[in-house]
C-alpha positions in Angstrom: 0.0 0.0 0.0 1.2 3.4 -1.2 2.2 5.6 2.0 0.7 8.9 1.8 2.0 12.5 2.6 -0.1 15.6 3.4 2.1 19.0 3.2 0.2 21.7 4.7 3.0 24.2 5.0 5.3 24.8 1.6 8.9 23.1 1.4 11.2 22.7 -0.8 10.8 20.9 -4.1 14.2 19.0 -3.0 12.4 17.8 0.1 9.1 16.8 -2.1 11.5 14.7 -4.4 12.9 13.3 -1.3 9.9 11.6 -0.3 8.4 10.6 -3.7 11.9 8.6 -4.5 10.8 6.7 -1.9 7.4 5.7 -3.8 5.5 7.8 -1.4 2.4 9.8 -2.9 2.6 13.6 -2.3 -0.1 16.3 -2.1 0.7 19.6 -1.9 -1.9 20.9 0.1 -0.2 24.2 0.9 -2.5 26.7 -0.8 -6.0 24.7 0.8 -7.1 26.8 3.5 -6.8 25.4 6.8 -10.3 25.3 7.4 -10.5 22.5 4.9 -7.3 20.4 6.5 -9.7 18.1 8.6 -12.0 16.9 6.0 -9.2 15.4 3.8 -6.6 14.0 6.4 -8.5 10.8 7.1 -6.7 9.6 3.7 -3.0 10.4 5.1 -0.2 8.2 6.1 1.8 11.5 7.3 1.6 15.2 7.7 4.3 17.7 7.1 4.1 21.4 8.8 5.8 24.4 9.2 4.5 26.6 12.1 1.3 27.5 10.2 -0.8 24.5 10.5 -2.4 24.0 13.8 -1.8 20.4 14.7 -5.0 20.3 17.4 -8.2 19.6 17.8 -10.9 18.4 14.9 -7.4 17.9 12.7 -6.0 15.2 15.2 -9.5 13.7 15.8 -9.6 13.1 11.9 -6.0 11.8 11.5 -7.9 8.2 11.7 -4.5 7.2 9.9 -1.6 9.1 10.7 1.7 7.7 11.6 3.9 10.4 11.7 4.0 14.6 12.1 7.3 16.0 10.9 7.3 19.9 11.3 10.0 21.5 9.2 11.5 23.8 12.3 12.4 23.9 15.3 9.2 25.1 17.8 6.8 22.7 18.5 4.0 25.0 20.0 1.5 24.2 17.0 1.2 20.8 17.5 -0.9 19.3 20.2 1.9 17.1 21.3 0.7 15.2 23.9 -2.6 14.8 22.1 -0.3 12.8 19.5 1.3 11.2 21.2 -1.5 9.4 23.3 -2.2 8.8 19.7 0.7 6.7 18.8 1.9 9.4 16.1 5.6 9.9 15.8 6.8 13.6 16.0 10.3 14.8 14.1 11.2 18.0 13.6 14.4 20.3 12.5 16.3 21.9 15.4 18.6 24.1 14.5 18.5 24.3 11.1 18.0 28.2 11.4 20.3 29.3 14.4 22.1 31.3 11.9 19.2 32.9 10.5 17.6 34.3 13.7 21.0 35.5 15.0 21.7 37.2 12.3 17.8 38.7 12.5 18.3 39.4 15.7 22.0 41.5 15.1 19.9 43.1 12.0 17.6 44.8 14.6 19.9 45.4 17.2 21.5 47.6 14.6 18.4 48.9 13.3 17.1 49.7 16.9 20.4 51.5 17.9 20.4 53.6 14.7 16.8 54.3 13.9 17.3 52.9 10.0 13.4 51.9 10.0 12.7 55.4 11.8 15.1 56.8 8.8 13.6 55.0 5.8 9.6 56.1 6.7 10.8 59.9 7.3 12.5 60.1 3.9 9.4 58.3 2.1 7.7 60.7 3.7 9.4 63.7 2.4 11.6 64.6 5.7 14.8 64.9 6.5 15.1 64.4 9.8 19.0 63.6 10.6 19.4 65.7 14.2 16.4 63.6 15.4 17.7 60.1 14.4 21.0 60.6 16.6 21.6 57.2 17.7 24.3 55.0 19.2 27.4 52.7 19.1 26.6 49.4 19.6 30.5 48.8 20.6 31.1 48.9 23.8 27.4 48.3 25.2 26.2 45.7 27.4 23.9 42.6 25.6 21.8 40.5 28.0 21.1 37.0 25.9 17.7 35.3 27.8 18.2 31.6 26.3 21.5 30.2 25.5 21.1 27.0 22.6 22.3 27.2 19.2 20.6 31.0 18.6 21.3 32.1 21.7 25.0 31.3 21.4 25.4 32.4 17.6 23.6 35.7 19.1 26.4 36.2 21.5 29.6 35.7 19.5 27.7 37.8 16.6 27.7 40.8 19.6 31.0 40.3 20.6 32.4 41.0 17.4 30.5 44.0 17.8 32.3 44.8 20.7 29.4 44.3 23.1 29.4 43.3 26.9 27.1 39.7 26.9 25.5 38.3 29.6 24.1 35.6 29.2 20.9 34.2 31.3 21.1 30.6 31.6 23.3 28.0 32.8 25.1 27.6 29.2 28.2 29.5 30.2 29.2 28.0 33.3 31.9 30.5 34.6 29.6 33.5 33.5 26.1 32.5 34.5 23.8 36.2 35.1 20.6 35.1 37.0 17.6 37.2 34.8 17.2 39.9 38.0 20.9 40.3 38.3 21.4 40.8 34.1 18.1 43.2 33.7 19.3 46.5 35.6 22.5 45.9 33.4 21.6 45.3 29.2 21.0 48.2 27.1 19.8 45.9 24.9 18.2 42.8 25.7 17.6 39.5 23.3 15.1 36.7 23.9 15.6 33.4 22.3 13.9 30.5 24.9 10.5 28.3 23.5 7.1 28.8 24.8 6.3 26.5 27.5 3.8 27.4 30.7 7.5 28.2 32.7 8.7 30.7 29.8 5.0 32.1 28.7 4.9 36.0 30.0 8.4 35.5 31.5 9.0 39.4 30.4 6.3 41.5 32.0 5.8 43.8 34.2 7.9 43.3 37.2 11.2 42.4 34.6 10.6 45.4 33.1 10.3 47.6 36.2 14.1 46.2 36.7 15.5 47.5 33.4 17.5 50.2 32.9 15.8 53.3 31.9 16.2 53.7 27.8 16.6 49.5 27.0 16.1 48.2 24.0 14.4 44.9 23.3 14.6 42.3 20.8 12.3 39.3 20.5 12.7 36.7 17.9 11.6 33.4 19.8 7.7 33.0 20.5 5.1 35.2 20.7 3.7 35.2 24.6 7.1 34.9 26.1 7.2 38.7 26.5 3.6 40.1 28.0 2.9 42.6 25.1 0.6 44.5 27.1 3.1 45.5 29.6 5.8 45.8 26.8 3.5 48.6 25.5 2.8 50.2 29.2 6.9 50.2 29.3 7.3 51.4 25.5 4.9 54.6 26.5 6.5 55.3 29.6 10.0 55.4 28.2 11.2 52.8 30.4 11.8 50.6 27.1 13.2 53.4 24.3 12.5 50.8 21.3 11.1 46.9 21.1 12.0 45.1 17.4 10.0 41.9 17.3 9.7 39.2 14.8 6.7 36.9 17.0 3.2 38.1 18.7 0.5 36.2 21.1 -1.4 36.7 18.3 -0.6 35.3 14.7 -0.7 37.2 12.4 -1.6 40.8 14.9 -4.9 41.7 14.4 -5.2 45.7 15.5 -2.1 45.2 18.3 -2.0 48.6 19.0 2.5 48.2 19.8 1.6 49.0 15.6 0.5 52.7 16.8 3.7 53.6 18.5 6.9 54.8 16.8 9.4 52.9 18.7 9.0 49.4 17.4 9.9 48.0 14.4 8.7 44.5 13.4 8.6 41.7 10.9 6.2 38.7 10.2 7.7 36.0 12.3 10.8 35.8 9.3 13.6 35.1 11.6 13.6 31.6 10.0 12.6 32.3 6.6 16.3 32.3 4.8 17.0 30.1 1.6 19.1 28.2 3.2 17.5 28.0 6.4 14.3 26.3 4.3 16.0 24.4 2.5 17.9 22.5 5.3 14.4 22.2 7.0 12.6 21.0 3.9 15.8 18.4 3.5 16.2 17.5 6.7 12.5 17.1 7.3 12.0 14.4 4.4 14.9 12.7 6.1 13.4 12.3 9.5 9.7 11.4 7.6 11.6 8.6 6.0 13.6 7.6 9.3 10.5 7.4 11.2 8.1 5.6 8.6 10.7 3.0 8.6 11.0 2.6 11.8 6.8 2.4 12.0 7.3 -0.4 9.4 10.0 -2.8 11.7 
């Protein structure tokens, strides 16, 4: 019997070709709205995701057949995974695929934050020229706190240094320089978040972390959306206490009327820190690999 392969989420043709040298059949279901997902997967072997698919709910009920999930990165916080698993579907994914990608994202904005080019760009579009008021600042010689130290974290860090930034890092990655979160907070003028969502990490930036920064910090998310509270980002972004926020995720996906849009000290991007050629194309390789592995593996 012929195993078949839902993708939901587009990869790479090199991926797709992958899989169908394997003699497995292949639908490309990328452009069928999501809506629709649950009246077809009955039919499916195996689905393939990238973060926008929803893995939960009516899908899973449906999935009277499926034998394996593989999302194509690294976050697993669209798929129901315990739901699955008391399933008996097998989970792979691609960790770390696109370190490199998001740390460089990230150094992009922490540039972009401490030199107002967004700010720069929408003045001269609108006719201005507004040099005096975009005075910004070295990066060199600054002080980076890192929240989250795997593979991003640690690309984020070495990027800074070459910079010539201070880093301290907040988790237990670098033994001899280990900065609990309070201790690191009155210190960054910039700060960096690159931890998952779990219930431990969701809302670990709120209120109370931000009453310990320094006065004029700047903030740069590109992990998940909910691990900074954006409500009291925006309370901190109006009082000054946070100067500029640059963030790639929301709680929301995509933002409907988040009103962080209304103020001119954050810049932001559509949860891209992954979305690199060769970033997807790792994923979309490596992905068809672990399919494959895990089928097999089904099949003994």
């Amino acid at each position: 019997m012929t195993i078949k392969i839902l993708v939901t989420d587009k990869i790479f043709d090199e991926g797709i070709k992958l899989l169908e040298d394997k003699g497995y059949q292949v639908t490309r279901a990328w452009d069928m709205p999501k809506a629709e997902l649950p009246k077809i997967i009955a039919d499916y072997d195996v689905l393939i995701v990238r973060s926008a698919t929803k893995v939960k709910g009516e899908l899973l009920d449906n999935a009277k057949k499926l034998r394996v999930i593989g999302r194509a990165g690294e976050g697993l916080d669209n798929v129901d995974f315990e739901k699955a698993k008391t399933l008996g579907i097998a989970l792979v994914n691609t960790p770390h695929v696109s370190y490199m990608s998001v740390a460089e994202l990230t150094i992009g904005y922490l540039l972009a934050l401490a030199r107002n080019i967004v700010q720069g760009t929408t003045s001269l579009r609108e006719g201005k020229w507004e040099k005096e008021k975009l005075m910004g600042n070295e990066v060199n010689g600054k002080t980076l706190g890192v929240i989250g130290c795997g593979y991003i974290g640690k690309t984020v860090e070495r990027l800074a240094k070459s910079l010539g930034m201070k880093v301290l890092p907040v988790e237990e990655c670098v033994y001899d320089r280990f900065v609990p979160l309070g201790e690191m907070l009155p210190q960054a003028d910039f700060i960096t978040i690159h931890v998952p969502l779990t219930p431990h990490t969701r809302h670990m930036i709120s209120t109370k972390e931000f009453n310990l920064m320094k006065n004029g910090v700047m903030l740069i998310d590109c992990s998940r959306g909910g691990v900074v509270d954006q409500e009291a980002l925006y309370q901190a972004l109006v009082s000054g206490r946070v100067a500029g926020a640059a963030l790639d995720v929301f709680e929301e996906e995509p933002p409907k009327n988040n009103k962080l849009f209304t103020l001119n000290n954050v810049i932001a991007s559509p949860h891209m820190g992954a979305q690199t050629h060769e970033a997807q194309l790792e994923a979309s390789i490596q992905i068809a690999h672990r399919v494959i592995e895990a089928l097999e593996k089904t099949v003994s």
